[in-house]
Backbone atoms as SQL, in Angstrom:
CREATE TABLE atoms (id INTEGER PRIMARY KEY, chain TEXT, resi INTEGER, resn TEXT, atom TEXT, x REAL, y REAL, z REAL);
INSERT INTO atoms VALUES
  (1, 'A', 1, 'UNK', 'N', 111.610, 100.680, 76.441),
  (2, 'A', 1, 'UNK', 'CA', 111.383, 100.717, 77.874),
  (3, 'A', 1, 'UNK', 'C', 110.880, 99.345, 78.320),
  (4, 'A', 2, 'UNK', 'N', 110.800, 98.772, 79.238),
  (5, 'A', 2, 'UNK', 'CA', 110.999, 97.434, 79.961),
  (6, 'A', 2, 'UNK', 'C', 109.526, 97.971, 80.791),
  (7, 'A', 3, 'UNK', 'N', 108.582, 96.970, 80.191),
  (8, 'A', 3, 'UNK', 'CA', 107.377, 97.318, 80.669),
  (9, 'A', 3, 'UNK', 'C', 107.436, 96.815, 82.541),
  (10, 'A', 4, 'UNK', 'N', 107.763, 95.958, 82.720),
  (11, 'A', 4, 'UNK', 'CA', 107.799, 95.222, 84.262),
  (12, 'A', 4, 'UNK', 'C', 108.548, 96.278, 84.947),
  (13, 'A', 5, 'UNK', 'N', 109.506, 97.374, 84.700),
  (14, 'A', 5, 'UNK', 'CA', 109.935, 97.929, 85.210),
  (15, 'A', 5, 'UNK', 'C', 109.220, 99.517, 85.063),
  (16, 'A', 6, 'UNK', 'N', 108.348, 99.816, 83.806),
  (17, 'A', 6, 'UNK', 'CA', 107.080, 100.311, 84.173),
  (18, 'A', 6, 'UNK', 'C', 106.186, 100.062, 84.963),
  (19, 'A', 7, 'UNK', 'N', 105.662, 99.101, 84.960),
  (20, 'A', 7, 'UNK', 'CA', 104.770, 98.662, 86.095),
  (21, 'A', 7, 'UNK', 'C', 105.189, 99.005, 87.328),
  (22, 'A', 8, 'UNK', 'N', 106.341, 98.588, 87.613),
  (23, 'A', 8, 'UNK', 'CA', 106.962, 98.618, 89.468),
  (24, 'A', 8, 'UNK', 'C', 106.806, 100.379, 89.425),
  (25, 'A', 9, 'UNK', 'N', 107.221, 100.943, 89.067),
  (26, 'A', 9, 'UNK', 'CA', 107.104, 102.449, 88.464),
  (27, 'A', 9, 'UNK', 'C', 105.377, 103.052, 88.837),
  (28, 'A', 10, 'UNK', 'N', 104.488, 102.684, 88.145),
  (29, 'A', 10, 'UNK', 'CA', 103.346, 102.659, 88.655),
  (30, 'A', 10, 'UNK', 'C', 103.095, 102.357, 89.575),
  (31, 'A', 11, 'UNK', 'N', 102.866, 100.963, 90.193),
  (32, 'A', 11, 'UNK', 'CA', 102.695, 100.525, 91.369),
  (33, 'A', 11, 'UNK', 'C', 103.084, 101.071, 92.172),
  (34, 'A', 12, 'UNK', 'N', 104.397, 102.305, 92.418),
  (35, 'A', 12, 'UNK', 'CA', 105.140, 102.415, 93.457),
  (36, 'A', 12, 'UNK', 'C', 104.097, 103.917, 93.477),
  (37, 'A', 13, 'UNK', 'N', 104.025, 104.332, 92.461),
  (38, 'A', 13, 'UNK', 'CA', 103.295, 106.015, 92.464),
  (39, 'A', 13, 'UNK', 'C', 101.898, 105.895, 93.027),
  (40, 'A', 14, 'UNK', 'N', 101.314, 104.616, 92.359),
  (41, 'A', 14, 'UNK', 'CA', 99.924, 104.498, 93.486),
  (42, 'A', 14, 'UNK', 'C', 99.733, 104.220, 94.955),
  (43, 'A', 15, 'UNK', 'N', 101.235, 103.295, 95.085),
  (44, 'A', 15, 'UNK', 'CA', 100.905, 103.023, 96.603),
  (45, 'A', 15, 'UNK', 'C', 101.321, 104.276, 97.443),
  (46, 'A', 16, 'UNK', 'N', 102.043, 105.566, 96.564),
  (47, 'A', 16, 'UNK', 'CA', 102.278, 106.787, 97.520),
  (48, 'A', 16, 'UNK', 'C', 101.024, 107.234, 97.841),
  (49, 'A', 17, 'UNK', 'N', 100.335, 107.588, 96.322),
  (50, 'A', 17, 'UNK', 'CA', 98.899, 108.228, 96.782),
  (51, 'A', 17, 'UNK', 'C', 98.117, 107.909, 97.692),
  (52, 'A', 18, 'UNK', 'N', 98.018, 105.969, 97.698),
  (53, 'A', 18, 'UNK', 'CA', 97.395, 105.533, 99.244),
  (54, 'A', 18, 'UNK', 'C', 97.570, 105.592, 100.294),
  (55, 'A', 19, 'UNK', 'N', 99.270, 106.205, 100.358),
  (56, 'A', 19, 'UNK', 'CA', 99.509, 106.538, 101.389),
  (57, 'A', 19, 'UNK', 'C', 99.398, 108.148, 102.151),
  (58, 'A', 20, 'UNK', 'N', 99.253, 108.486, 101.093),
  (59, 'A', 20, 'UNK', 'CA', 98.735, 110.105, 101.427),
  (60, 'A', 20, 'UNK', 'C', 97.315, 109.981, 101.887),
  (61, 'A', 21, 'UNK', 'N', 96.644, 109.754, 100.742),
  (62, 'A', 21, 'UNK', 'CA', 94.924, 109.415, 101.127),
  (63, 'A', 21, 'UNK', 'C', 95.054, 109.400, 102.485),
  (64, 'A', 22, 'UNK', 'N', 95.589, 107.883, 103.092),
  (65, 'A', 22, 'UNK', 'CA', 95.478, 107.165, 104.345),
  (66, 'A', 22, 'UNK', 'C', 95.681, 108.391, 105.546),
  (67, 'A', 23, 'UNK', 'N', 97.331, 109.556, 105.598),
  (68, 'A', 23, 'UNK', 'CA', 97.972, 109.969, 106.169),
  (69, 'A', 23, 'UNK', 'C', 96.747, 111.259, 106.507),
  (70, 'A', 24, 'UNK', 'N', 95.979, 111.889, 105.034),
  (71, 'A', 24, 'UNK', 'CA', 95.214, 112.656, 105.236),
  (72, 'A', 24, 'UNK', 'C', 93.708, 112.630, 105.700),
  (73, 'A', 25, 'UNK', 'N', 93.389, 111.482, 106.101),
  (74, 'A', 25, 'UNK', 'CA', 92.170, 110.693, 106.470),
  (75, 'A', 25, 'UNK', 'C', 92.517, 110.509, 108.204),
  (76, 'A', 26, 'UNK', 'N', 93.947, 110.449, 108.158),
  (77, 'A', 26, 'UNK', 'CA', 94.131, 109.675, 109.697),
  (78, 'A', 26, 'UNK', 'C', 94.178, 111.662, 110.934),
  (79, 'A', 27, 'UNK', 'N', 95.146, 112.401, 109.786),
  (80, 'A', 27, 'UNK', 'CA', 95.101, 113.609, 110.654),
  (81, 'A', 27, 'UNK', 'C', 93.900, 114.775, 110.425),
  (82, 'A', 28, 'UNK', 'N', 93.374, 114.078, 109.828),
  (83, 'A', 28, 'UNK', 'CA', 91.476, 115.231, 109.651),
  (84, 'A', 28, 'UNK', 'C', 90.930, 115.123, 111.532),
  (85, 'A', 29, 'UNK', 'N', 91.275, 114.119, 112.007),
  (86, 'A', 29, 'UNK', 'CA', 90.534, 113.811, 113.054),
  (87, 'A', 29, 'UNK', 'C', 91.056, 114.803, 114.311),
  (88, 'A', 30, 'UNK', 'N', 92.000, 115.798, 114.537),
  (89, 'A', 30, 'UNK', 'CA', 92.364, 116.854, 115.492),
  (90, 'A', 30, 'UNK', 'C', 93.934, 117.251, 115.019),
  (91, 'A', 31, 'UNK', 'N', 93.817, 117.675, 116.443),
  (92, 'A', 31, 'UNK', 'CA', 95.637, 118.998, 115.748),
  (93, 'A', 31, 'UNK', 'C', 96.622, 118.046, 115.794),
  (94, 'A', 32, 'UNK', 'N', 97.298, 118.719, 114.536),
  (95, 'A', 32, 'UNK', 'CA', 98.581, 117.839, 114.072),
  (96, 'A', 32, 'UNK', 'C', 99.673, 118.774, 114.257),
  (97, 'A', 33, 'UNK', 'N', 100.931, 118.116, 113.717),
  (98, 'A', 33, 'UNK', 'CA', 102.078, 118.594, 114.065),
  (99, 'A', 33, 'UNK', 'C', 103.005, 117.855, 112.558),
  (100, 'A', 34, 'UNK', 'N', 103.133, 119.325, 111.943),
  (101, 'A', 34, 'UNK', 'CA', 103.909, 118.553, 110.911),
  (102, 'A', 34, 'UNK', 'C', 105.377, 119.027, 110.814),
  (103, 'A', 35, 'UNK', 'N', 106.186, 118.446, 110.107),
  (104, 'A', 35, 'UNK', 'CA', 107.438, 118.224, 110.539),
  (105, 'A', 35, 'UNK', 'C', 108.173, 118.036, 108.856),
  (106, 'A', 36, 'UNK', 'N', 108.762, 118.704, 108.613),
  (107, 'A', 36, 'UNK', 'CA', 109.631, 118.007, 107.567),
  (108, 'A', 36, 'UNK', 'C', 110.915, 118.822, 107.281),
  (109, 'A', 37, 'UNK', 'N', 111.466, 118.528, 106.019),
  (110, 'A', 37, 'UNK', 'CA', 112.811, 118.106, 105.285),
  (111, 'A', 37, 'UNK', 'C', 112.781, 118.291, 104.298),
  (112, 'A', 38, 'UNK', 'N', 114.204, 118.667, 103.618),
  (113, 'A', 38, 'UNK', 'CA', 114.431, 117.953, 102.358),
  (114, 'A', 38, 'UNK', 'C', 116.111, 118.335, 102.194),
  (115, 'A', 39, 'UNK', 'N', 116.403, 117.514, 101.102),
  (116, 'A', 39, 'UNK', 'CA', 117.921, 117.732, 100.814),
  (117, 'A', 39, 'UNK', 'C', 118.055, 118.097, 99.339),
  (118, 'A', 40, 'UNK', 'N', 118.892, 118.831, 98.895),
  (119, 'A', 40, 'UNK', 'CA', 119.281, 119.025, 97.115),
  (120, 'A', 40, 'UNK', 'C', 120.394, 118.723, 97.037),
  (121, 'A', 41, 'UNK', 'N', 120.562, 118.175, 95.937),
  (122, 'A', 41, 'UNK', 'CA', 122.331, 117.825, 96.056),
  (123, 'A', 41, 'UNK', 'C', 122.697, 118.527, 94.665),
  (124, 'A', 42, 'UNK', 'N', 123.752, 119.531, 94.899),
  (125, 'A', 42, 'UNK', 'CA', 124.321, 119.827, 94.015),
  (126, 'A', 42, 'UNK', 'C', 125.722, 119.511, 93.879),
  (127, 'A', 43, 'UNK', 'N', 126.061, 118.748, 92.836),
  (128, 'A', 43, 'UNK', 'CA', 127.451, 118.399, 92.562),
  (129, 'A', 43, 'UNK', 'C', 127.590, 117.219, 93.892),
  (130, 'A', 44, 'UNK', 'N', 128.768, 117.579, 94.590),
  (131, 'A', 44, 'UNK', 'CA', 129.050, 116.656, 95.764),
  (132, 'A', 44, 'UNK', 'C', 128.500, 117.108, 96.714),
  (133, 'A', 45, 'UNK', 'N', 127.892, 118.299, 96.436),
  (134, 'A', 45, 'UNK', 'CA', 127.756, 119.707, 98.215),
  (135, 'A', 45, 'UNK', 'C', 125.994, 119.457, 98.479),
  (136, 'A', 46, 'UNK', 'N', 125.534, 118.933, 99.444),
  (137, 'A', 46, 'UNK', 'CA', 124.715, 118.711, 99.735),
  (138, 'A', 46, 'UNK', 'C', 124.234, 119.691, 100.429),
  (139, 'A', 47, 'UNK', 'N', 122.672, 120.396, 100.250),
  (140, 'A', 47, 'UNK', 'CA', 122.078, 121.200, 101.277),
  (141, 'A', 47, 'UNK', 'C', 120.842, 120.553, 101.512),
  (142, 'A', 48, 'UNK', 'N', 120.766, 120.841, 102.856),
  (143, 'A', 48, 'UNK', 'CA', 119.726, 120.096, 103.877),
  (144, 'A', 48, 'UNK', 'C', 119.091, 120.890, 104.423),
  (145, 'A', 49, 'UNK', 'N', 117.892, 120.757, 104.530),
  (146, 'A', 49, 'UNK', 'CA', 116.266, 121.531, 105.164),
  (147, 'A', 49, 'UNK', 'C', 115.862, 121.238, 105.993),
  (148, 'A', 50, 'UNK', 'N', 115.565, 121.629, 107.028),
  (149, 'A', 50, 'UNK', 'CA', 114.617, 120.714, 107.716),
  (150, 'A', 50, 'UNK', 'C', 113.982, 121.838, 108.896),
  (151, 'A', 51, 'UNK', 'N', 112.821, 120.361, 109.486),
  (152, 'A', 51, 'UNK', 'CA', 111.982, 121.493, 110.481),
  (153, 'A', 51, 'UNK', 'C', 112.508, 121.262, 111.677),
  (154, 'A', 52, 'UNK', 'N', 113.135, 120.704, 112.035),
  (155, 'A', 52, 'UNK', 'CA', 114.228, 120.537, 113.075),
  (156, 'A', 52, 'UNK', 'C', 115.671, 119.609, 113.479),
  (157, 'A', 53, 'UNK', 'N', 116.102, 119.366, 114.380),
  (158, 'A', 53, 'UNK', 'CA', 117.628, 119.402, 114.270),
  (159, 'A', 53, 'UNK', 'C', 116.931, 117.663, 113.923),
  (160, 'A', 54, 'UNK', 'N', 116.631, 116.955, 115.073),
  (161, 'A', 54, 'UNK', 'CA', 116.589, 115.263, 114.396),
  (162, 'A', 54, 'UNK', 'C', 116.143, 114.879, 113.061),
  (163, 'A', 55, 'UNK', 'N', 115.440, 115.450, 112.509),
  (164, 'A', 55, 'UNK', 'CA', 115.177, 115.405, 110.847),
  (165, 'A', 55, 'UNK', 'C', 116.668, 115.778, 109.982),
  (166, 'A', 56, 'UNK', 'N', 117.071, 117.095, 110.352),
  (167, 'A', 56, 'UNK', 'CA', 118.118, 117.542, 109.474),
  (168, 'A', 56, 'UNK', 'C', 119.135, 116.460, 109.740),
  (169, 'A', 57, 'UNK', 'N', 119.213, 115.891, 111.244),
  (170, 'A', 57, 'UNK', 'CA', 120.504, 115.069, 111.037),
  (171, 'A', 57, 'UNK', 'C', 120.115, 113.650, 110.158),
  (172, 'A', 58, 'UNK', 'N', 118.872, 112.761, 110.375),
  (173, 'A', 58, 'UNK', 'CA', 118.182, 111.782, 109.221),
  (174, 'A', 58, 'UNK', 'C', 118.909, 112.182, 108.068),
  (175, 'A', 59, 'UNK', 'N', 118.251, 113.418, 107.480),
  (176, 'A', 59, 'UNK', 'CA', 118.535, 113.595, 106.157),
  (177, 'A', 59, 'UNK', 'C', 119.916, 114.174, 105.568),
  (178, 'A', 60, 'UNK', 'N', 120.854, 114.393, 106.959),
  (179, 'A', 60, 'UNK', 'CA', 122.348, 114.456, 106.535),
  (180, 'A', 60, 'UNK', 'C', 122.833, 113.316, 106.672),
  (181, 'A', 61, 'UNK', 'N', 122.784, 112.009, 107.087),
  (182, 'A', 61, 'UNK', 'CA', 123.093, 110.507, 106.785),
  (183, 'A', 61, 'UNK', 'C', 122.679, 110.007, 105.639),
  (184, 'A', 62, 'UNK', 'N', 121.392, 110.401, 105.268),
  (185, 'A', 62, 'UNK', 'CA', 120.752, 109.897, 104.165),
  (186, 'A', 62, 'UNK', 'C', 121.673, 110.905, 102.526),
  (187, 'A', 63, 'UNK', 'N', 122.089, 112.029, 103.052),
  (188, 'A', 63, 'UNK', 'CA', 122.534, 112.694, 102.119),
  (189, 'A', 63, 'UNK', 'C', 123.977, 112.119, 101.951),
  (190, 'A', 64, 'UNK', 'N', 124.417, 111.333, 102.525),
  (191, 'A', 64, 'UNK', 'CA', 126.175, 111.228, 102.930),
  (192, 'A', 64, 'UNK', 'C', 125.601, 109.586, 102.430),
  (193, 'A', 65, 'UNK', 'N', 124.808, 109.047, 102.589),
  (194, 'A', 65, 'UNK', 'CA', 124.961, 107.530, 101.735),
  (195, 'A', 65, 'UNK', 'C', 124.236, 107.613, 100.328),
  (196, 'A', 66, 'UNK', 'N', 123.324, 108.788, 99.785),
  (197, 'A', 66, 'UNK', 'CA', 123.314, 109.347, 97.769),
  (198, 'A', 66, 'UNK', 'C', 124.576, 109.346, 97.732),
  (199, 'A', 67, 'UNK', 'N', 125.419, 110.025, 98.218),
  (200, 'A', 67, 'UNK', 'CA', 126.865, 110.538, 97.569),
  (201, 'A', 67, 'UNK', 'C', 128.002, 108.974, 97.885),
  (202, 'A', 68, 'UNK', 'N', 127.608, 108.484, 98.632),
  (203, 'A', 68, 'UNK', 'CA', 128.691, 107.637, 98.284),
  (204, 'A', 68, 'UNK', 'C', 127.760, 106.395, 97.124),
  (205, 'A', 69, 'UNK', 'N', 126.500, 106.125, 97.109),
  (206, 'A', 69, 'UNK', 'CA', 126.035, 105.099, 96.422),
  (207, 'A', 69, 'UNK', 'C', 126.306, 105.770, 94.849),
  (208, 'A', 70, 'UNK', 'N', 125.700, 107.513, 94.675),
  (209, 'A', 70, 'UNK', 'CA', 126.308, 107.655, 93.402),
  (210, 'A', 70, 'UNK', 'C', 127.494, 107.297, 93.060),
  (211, 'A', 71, 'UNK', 'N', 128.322, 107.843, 94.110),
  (212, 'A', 71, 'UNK', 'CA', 130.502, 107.656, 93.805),
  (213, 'A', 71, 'UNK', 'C', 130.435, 106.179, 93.076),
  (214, 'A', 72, 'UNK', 'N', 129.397, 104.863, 93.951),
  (215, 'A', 72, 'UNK', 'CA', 130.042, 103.665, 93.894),
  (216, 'A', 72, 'UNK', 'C', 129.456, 103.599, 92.369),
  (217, 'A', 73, 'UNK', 'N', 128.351, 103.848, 91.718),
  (218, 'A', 73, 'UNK', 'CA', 127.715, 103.476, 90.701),
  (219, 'A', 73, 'UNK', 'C', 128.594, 104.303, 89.491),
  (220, 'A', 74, 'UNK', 'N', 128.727, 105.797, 89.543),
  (221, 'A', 74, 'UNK', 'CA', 129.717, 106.117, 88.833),
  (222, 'A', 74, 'UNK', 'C', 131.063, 105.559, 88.639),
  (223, 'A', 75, 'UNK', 'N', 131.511, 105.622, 89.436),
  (224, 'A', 75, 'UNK', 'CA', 133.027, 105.048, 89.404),
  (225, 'A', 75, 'UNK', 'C', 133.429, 103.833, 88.955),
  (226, 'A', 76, 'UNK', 'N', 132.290, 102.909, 89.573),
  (227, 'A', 76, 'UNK', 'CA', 132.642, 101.127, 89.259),
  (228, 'A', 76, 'UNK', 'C', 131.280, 100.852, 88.678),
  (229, 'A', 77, 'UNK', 'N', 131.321, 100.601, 87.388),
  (230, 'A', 77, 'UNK', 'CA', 130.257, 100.618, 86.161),
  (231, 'A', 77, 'UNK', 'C', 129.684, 99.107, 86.385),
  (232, 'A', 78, 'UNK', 'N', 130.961, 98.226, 86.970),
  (233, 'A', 78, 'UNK', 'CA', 129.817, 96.640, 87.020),
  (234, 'A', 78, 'UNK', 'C', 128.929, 96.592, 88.207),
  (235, 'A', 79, 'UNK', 'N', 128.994, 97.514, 88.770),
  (236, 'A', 79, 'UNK', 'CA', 128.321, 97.613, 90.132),
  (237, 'A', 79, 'UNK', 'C', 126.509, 97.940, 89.697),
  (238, 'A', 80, 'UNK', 'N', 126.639, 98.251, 88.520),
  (239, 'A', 80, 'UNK', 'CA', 125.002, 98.481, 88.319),
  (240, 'A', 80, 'UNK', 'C', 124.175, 97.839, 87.503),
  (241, 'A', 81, 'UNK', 'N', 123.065, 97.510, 87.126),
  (242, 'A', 81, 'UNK', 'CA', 122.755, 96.175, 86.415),
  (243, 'A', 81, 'UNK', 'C', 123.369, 96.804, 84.803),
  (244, 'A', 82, 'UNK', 'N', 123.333, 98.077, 84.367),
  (245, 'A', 82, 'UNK', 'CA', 123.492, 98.100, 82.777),
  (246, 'A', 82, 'UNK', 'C', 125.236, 98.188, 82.617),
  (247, 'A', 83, 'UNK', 'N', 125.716, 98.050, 83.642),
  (248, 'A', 83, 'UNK', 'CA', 127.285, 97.855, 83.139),
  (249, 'A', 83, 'UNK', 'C', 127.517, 96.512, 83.005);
């Protein structure tokens, strides 16, 4: 394993937590409004979640550029650093 690419790996998992910390520090202070999403991709067929229509459509663009960035990385092997 490629320690520098451990590290970025770490680094990236701590700066989520600070960002939670931060997110849960900022809405302690009165009423919130939460909102979310998510997508699973099975095979090519994508299903999408969400807590309302402008999220679901976010995360159906975002689901329609996984599937073509996988297509490009599968398909054309020099396209990724280990091909």
């Amino acid at each position: 394993m490629d320690p520098a690419l451990f590290m970025i790996g770490l680094i990236l998992v701590f700066i989520g937590f600070i960002i939670l910390i931060i997110g849960l520090l900022i809405s302690s202070g009165g009423e919130t409004k939460v909102e979310g999403g998510g997508v699973i991709v099975i095979g090519p067929i994508p299903i999408v979640f969400a807590s309302n229509t402008r999220i679901a459509i976010v995360l159906m663009i975002l689901a329609i550029i996984l599937i073509i960035l996988t297509y490009l990385l599968f398909y054309y092997p020099g396209l990724h650093p280990g091909g």
